[in-house]
C-alpha positions as CSV (number, residue, x, y, z in Angstrom):
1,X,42.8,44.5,-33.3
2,X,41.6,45.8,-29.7
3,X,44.8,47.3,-29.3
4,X,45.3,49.3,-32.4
5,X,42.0,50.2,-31.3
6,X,42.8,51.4,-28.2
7,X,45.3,53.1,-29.6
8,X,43.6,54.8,-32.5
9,X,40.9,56.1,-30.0
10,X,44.2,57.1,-27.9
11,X,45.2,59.3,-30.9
12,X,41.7,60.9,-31.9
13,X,41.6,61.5,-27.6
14,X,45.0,63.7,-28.5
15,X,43.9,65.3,-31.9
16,X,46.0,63.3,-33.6
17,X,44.3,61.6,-36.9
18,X,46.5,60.3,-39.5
19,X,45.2,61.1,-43.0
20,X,44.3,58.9,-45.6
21,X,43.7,56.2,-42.7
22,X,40.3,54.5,-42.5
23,X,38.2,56.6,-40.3
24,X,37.6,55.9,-36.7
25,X,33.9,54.8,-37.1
26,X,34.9,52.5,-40.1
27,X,37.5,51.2,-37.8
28,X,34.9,50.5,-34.9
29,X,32.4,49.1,-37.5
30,X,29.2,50.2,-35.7
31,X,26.6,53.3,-35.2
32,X,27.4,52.9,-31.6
33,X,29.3,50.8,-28.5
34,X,30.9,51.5,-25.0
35,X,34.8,52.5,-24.0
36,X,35.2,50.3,-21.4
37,X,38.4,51.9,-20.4
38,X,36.6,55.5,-20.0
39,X,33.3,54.6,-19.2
40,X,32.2,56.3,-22.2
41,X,29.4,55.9,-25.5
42,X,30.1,56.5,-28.5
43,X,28.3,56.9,-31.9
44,X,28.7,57.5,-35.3
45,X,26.3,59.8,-37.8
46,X,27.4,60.1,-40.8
47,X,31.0,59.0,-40.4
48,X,31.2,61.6,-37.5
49,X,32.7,60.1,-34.5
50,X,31.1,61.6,-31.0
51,X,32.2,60.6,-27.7
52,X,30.2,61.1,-24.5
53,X,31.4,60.5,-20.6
54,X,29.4,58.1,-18.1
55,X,30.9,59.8,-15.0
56,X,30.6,57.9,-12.1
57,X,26.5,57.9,-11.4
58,X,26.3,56.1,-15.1
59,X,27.6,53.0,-17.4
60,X,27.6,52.8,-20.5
61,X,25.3,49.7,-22.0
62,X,24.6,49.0,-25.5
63,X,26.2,52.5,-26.5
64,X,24.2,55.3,-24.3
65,X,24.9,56.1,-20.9
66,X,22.7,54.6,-18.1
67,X,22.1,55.1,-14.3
68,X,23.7,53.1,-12.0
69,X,21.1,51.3,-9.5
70,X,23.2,48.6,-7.8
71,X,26.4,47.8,-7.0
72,X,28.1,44.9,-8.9
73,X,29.3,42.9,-5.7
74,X,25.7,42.9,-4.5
75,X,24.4,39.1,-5.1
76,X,22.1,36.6,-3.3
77,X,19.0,34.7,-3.0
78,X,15.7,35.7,-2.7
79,X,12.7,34.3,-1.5
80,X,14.4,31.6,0.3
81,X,16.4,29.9,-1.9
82,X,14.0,29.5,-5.1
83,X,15.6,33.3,-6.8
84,X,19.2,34.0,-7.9
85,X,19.4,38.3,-7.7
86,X,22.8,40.0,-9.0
87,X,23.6,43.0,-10.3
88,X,24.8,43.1,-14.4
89,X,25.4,45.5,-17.0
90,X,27.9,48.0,-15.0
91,X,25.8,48.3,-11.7
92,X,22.5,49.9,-14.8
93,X,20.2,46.3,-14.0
94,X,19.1,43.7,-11.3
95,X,19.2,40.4,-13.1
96,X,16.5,37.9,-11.3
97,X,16.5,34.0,-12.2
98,X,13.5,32.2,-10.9
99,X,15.4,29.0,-10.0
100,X,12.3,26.9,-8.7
101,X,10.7,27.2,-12.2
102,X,13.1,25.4,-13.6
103,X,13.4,22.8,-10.3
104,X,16.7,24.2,-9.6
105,X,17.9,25.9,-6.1
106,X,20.0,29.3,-5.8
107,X,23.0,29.3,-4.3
108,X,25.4,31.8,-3.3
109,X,29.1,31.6,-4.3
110,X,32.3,33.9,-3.5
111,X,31.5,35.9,-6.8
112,X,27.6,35.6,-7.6
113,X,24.8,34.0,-7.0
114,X,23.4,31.2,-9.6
115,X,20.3,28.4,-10.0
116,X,22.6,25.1,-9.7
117,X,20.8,21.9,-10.0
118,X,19.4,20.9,-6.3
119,X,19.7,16.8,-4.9
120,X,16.6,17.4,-3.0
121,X,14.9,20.3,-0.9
122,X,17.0,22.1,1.5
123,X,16.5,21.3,5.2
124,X,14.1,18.9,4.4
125,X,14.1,15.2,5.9
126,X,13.1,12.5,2.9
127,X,13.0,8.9,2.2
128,X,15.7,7.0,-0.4
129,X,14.4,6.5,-3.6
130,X,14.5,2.6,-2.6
131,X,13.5,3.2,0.9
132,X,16.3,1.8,2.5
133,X,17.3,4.9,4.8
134,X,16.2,8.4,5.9
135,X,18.1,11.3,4.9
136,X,18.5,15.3,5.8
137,X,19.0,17.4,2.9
138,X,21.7,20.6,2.7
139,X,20.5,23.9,3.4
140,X,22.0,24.6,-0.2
141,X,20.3,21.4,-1.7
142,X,23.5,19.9,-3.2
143,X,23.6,16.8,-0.8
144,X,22.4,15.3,1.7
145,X,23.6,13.6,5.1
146,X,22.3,9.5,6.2
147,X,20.2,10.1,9.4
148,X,19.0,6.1,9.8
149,X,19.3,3.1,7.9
150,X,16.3,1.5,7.7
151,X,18.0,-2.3,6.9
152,X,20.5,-2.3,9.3
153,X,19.3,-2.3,12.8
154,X,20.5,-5.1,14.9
155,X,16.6,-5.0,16.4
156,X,14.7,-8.1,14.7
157,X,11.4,-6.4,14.6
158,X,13.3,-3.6,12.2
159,X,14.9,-6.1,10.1
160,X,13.7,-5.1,6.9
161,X,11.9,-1.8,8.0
162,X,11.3,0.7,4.5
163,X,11.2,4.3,4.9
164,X,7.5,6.0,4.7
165,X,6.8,9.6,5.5
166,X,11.1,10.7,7.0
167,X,10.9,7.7,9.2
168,X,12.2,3.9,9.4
169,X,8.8,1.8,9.3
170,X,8.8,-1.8,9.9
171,X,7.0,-4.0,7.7
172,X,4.2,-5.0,10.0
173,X,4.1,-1.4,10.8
174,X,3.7,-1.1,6.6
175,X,1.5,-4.0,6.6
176,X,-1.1,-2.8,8.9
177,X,-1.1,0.6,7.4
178,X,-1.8,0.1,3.8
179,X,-3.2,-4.2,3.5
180,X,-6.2,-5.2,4.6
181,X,-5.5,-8.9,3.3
182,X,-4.9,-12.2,5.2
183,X,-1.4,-10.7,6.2
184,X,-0.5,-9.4,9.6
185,X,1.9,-9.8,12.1
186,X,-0.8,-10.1,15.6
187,X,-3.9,-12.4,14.7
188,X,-6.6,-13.7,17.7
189,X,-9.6,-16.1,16.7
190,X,-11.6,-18.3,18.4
191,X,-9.7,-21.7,18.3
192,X,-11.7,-24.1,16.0
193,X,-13.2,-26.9,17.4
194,X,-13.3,-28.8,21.1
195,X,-10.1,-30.9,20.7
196,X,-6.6,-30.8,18.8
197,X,-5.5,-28.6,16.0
198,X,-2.9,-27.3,14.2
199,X,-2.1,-23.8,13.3
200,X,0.3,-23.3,10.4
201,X,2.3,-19.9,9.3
202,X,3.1,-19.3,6.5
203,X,5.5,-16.6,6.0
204,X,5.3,-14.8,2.2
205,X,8.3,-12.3,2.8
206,X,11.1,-13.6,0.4
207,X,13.7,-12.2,2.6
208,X,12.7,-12.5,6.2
209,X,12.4,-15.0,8.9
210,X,9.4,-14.0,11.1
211,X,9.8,-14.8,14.7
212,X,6.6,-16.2,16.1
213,X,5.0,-16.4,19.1
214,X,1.7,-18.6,19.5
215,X,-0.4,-18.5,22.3
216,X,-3.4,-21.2,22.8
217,X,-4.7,-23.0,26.3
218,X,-2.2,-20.7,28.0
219,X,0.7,-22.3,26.4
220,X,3.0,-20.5,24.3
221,X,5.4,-22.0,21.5
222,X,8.1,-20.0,19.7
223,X,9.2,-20.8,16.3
224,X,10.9,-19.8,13.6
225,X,9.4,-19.4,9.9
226,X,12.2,-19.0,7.0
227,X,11.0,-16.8,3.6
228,X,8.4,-18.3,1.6
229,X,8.1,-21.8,3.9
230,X,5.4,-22.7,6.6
231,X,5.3,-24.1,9.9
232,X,2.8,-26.2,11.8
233,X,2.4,-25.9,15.4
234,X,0.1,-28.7,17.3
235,X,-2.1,-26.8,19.6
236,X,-5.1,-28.2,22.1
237,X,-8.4,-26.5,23.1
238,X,-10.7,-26.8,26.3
239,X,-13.3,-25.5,24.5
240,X,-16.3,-26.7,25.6
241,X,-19.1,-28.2,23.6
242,X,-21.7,-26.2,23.1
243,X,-22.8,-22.7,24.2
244,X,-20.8,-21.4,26.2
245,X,-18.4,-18.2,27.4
246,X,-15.5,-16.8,28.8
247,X,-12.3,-19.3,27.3
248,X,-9.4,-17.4,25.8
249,X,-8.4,-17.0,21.9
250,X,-5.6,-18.3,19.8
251,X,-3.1,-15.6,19.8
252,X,-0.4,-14.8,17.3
253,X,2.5,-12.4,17.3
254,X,5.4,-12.5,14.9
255,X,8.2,-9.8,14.0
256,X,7.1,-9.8,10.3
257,X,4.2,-10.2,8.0
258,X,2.6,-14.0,8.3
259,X,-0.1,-15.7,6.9
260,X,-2.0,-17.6,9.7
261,X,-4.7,-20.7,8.9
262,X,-6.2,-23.1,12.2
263,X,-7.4,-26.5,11.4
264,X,-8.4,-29.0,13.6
265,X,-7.7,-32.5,13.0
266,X,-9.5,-34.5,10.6
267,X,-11.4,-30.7,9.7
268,X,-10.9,-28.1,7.0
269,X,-9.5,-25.0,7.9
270,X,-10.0,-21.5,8.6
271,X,-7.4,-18.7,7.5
272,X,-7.4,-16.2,10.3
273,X,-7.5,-12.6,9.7
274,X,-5.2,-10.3,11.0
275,X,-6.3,-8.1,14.0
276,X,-5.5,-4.7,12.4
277,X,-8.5,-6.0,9.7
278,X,-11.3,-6.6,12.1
279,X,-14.3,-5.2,12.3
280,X,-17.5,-4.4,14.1
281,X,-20.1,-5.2,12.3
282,X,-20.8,-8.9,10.6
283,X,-23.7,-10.9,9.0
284,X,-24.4,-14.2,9.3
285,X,-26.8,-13.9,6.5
286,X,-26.1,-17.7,4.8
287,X,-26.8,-21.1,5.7
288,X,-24.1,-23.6,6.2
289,X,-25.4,-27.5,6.6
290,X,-24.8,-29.0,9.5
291,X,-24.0,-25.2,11.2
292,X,-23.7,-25.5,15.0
293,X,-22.3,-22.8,16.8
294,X,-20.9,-19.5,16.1
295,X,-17.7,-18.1,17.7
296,X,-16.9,-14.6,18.5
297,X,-13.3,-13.8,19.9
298,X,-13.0,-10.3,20.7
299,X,-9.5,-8.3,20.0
300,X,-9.6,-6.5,22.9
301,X,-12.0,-5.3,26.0
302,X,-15.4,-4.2,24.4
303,X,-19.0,-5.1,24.2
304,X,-20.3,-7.0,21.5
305,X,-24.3,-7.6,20.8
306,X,-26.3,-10.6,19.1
307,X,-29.3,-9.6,16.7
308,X,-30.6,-13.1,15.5
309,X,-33.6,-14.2,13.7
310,X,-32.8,-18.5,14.8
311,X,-32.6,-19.6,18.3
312,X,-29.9,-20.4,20.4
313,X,-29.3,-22.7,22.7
314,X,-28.5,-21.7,26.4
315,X,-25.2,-23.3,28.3
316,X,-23.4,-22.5,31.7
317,X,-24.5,-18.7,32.5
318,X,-25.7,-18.1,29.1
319,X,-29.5,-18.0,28.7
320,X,-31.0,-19.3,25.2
321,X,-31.7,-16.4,22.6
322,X,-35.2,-16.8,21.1
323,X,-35.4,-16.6,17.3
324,X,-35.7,-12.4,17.0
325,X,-33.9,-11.9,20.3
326,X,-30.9,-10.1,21.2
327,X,-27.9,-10.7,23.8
328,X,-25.6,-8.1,24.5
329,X,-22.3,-9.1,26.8
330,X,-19.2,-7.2,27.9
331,X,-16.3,-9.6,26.9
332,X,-12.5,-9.1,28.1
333,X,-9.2,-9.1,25.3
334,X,-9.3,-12.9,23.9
335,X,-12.5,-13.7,25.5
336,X,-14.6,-16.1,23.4
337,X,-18.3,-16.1,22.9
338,X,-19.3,-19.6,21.4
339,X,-23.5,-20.2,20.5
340,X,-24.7,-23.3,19.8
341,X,-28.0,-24.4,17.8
342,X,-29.1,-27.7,16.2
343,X,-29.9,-26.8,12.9
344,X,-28.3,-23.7,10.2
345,X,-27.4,-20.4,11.7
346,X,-28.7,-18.0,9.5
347,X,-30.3,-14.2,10.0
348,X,-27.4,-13.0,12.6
349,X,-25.9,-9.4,13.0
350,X,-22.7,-9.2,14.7
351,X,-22.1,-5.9,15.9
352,X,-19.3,-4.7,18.7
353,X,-17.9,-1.7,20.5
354,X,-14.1,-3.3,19.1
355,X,-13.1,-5.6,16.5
356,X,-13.8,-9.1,16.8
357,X,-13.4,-12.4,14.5
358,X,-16.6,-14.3,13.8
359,X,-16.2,-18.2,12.7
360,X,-19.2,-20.3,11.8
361,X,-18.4,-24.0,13.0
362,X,-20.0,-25.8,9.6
363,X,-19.7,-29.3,11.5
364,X,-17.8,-30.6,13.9
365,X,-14.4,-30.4,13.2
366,X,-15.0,-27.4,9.8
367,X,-15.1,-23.8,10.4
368,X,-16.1,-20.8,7.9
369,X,-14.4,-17.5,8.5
370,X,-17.3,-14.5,8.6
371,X,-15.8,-11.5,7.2
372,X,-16.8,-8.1,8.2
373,X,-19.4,-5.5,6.4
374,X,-16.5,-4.0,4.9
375,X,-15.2,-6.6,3.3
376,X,-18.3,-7.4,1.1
377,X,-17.9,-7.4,-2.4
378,X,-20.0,-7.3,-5.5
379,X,-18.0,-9.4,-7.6
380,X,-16.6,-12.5,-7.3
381,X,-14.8,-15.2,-9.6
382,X,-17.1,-18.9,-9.0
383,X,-14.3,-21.5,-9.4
384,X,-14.2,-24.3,-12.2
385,X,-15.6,-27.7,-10.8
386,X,-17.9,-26.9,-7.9
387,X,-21.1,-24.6,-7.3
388,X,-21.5,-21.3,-5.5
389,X,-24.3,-19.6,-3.4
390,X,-24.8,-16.6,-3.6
391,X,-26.2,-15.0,-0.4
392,X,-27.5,-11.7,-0.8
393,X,-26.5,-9.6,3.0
394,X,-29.4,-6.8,1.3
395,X,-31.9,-6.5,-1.5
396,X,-29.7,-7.0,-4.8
397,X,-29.7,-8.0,-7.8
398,X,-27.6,-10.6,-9.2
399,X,-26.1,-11.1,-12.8
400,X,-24.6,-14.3,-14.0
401,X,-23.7,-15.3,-18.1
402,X,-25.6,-19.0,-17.5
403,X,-28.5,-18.1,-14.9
404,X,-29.1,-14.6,-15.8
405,X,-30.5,-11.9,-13.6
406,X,-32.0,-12.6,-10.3
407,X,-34.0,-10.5,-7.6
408,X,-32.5,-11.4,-4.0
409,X,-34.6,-10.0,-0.8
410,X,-31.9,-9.5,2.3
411,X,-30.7,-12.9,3.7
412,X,-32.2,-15.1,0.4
413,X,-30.0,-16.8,-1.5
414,X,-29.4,-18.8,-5.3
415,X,-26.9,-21.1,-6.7
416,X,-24.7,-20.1,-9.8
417,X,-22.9,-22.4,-12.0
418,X,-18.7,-22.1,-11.2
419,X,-16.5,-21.2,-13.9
420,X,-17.9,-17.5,-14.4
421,X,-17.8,-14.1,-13.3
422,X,-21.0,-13.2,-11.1
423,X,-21.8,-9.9,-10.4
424,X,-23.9,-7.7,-8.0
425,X,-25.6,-4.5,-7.5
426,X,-25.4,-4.7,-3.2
427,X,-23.4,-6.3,-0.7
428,X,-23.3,-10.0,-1.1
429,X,-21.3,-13.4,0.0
430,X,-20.2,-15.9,-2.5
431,X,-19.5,-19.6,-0.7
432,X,-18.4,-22.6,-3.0
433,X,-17.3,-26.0,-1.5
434,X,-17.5,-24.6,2.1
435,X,-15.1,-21.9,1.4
436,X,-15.5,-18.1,1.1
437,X,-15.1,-17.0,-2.1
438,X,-13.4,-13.3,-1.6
439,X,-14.5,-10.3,-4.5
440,X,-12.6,-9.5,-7.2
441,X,-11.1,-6.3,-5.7
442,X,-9.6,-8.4,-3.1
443,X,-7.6,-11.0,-4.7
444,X,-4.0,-10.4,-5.1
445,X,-1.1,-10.8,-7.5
446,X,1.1,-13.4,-4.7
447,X,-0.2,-16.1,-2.8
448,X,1.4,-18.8,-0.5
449,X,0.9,-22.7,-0.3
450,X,0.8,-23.6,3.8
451,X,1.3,-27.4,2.8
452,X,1.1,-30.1,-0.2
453,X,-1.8,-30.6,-2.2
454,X,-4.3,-30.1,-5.1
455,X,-3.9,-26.0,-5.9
456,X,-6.8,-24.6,-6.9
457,X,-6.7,-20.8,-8.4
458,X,-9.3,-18.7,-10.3
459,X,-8.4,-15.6,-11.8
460,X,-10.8,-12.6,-13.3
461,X,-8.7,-13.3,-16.8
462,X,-6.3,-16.1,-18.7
463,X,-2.7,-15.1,-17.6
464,X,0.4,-16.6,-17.0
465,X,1.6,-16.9,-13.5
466,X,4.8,-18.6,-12.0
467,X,4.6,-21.2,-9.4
468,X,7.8,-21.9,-7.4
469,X,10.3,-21.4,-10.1
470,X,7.8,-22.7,-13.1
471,X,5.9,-20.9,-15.2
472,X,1.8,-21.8,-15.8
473,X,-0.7,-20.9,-18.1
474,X,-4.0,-20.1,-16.5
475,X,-7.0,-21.1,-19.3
476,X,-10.1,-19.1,-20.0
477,X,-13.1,-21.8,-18.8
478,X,-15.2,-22.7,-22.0
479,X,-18.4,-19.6,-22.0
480,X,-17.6,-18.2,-18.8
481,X,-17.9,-14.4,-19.2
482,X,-15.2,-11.9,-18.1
483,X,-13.0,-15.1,-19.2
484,X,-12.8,-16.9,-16.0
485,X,-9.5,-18.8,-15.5
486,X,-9.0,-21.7,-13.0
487,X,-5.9,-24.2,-12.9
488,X,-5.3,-27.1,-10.9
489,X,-2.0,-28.1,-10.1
490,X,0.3,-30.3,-7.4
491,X,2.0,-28.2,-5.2
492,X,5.1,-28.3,-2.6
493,X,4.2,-26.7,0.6
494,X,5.6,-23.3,1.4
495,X,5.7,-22.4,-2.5
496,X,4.5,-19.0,-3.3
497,X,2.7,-18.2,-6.6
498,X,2.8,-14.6,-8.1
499,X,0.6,-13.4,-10.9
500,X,0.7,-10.3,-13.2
501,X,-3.3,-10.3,-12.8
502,X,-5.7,-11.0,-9.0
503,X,-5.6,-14.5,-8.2
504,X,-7.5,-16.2,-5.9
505,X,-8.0,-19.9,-4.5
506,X,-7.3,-22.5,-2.1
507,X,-5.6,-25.7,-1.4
508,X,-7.1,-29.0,-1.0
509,X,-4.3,-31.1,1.1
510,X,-5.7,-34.6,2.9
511,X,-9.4,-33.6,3.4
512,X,-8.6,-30.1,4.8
513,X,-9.4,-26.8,2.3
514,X,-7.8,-24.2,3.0
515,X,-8.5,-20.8,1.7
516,X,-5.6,-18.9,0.0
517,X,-5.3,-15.3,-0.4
518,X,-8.7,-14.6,0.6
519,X,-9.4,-11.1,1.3
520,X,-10.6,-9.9,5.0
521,X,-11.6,-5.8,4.0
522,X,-11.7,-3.3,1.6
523,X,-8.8,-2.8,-0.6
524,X,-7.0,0.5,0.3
């Protein structure tokens, strides 16, 4: 048809017309159109044909001659890389695409210039989607070249290293940036006690062995923790009894994130908080029976002040604090402060130029962890079985489904039936069976067993969870509001427990408690 077309138009061109022939602009079917061929518009009124010339300044588009305004082998991007520019219609019409509307990327090729689907952001340095390598886009945004793989450098303390932010982070590096939880990978507390303990690690990575190093009476012992097990290493303190200053921390290094608890023989234990958690400020603020001293260990060189409303006692160069007195010392990195009173310590601010671990000896032999200002809460979960003070650290008020509301002054305290949610409007501590209760906000969704024993958990709400490789229903406690859950179970040592919901608890394993997931600041 285009040919007999082309021919036709050929003939009219001559003044040739054969009669009784359908006429040209019945041939051509419409009031108007282009001749490619001559660069020409035509049109049709009334069945007369009229032809008109472009030249060479014009085009014919849609039927009427246009000005040229570009040349058709001018293309490219624009803006970057986010436009696609080419000339269409004859050399008569920019076309521009916005290609970073649609997420696409422009990209020049030998005969235009398009929006093509982009991989990532050209020139730009980005993480996998799974984090296992950092990669350099393209400058045209089609691929991308491997600059570092994160999970496969020979270096131990990179095994396992994620990519956050372009860069291959290691998960103590990840750890210390984003947790403020009982994990860590450097720890230093004052070593609980005046004779023999053990200090076990418990490493929750499912996929790592943590090298550890442990530090304590200048000895150090290196061992080797395998996913999801623990191991116990015997240590012995020179602490002396009594006030005293100037011995050296527990330390703990290891090349992934650990869990860290110290008990001393025949004691309960302690779970130590990770250095990148500590703080400067803490409040002794509730009574312990039988309390005797309280142990500072400072992180590194600072200065650390007393405020105390009890009295201490003096020992070596340390002069007795009077009840309202204050004792400010300079202490070096690992240097431990130790005060010693007959009677409860109650009424003590904590407060230092660099973080420090605070540990209330409850007796001889049992220690209580003092977390820092930060880490209060205003919720907690009071475990099935056993009762809970609540000690209020300013003036609150207190809300609990069986005892009600109660006004606390700063430093007072009250006792709450367990198996409930208890609430607060200020800063408060929650202590049931000699162990810290941590808030709500603080429990977490995977804990690890350090040893055998009787598992205690608590939840904010009934779930399911799986311990080792068996599922467990957590129950709702009988008129506890916010449906309290608690479940005890027996337990294999180095287990780990995961929950869709915040868990809490601790382990109760031949006389020693140990406190499991227990918060140490505020949740990121």
């Amino acid at each position: 048809m285009r040919v007999a077309l082309v021919a036709t138009l050929a003939l009219v061109a001559a003044g040739g017309w054969a009669c009784g022939e359908p006429s040209l602009c019945e041939q051509l079917g419409a009031e108007r159109g282009c001749i490619a061929q001559r660069n020409a518009a035509y049109s049709c009124v009334g069945g007369d044909y009229r032809e008109t010339s472009c030249g060479t300044a014009a085009a014919c588009v849609e039927g009427e001659c246009r000005p040229r305004i570009c040349d058709p082998i001018d293309f490219g991007c624009v803006r970057g890389d986010q436009v696609a520019e080419t000339c269409v219609d004859g050399g008569t019409r920019v076309q521009r695409v916005d290609c970073a509307a649609a997420g696409q990327v422009c990209v020049v090729e030998p005969l235009t210039a398009r929006c093509l689907e982009q991989a990532c952001v050209p020139g730009r340095v980005f993480c996998a989607p799974d984090g296992s390598e950092v990669r350099k886009c393209s400058t045209d945004g089609r691929s991308y070249d491997v600059v570092q793989a994160c999970r496969a450098t020979p270096d131990a303390v990179s095994v396992g290293a994620t990519c956050v932010g372009a860069r291959c982070v290691s998960r103590c590096e990840l750890v210390e940036a984003t947790e403020t939880s009982t994990r860590g990978c450097a720890f230093v507390a004052a070593p609980p006690g005046s004779g023999s303990f053990q200090v076990l690690v418990g490493n929750s990575e499912p996929d790592l062995t943590a090298q550890v190093r442990v530090t304590c009476a200048a000895q150090v012992q290196l061992v080797n923790v395998m996913p999801l097990a623990t191991v116990s290493v015997d240590c012995a303190t020179m602490l002396p009894s009594g006030t005293s200053a100037g011995y050296r921390s527990l330390f703990v290094e290891a090349t992934s994130p650990v869990e860290v608890w110290a008990i001393p023989m025949g004691g309960a234990g302690v779970a130590i908080p990770p250095r990148h958690t500590l703080g400067t400020e803490h409040r002794v603020g509730w009574g312990v029976d039988g309390a005797q001293r309280l142990l500072v260990a400072a992180a590194s060189d600072g200065e650390v002040t007393i405020d105390s409303a009890v009295a201490f006692d003096a020992g070596g160069s340390i002069a007795a604090l009077p009840a309202g007195g204050t004792m400010t010392r300079m202490m070096g990195r690992g240097d431990v402060l130790a005060l010693a009173r007959t009677g409860a310590i109650r009424g003590v601010r904590v407060t230092s130029t660099v973080g420090v671990t605070v540990v209330l000896e409850a007796q001889p032999g049992a220690a209580v962890l003092v977390p820092p200002s930060t880490a209060l809460g205003r919720a907690w979960v009071a475990p099935t079985g056993t009762p809970a003070t609540v000690t209020a650290l300013e003036p609150l008020t207190v809300t609990s489904e069986r005892e009600g509301t109660r006004a606390l002054a700063d430093g007072e305290s009250t006792t709450v039936a367990g198996g409930q949610v208890v609430r607060a409007d200020g800063r408060g501590l929650v202590v049931a069976a000699g162990v810290l209760v941590p808030p709500i906000e603080q429990l977490r969704t995977r804990l690890l067993f350090p040893r055998d024993g009787r598992l205690v958990l608590y939840a904010p709400q009934a779930q399911v969870v799986t311990v080792g490789s068996s599922s467990v229903a957590l129950t709702a406690h009988p008129g506890a509001s916010g449906a309290t859950a608690t479940f005890d179970a027996i337990t294999v040592g180095g287990a780990a427990i995961v929950g869709p919901q915040a868990l809490g608890g601790w382990l109760v394993a031949g006389g020693v408690t140990l406190p499991l997931g227990s918060g140490v600041g505020p949740v990121p």
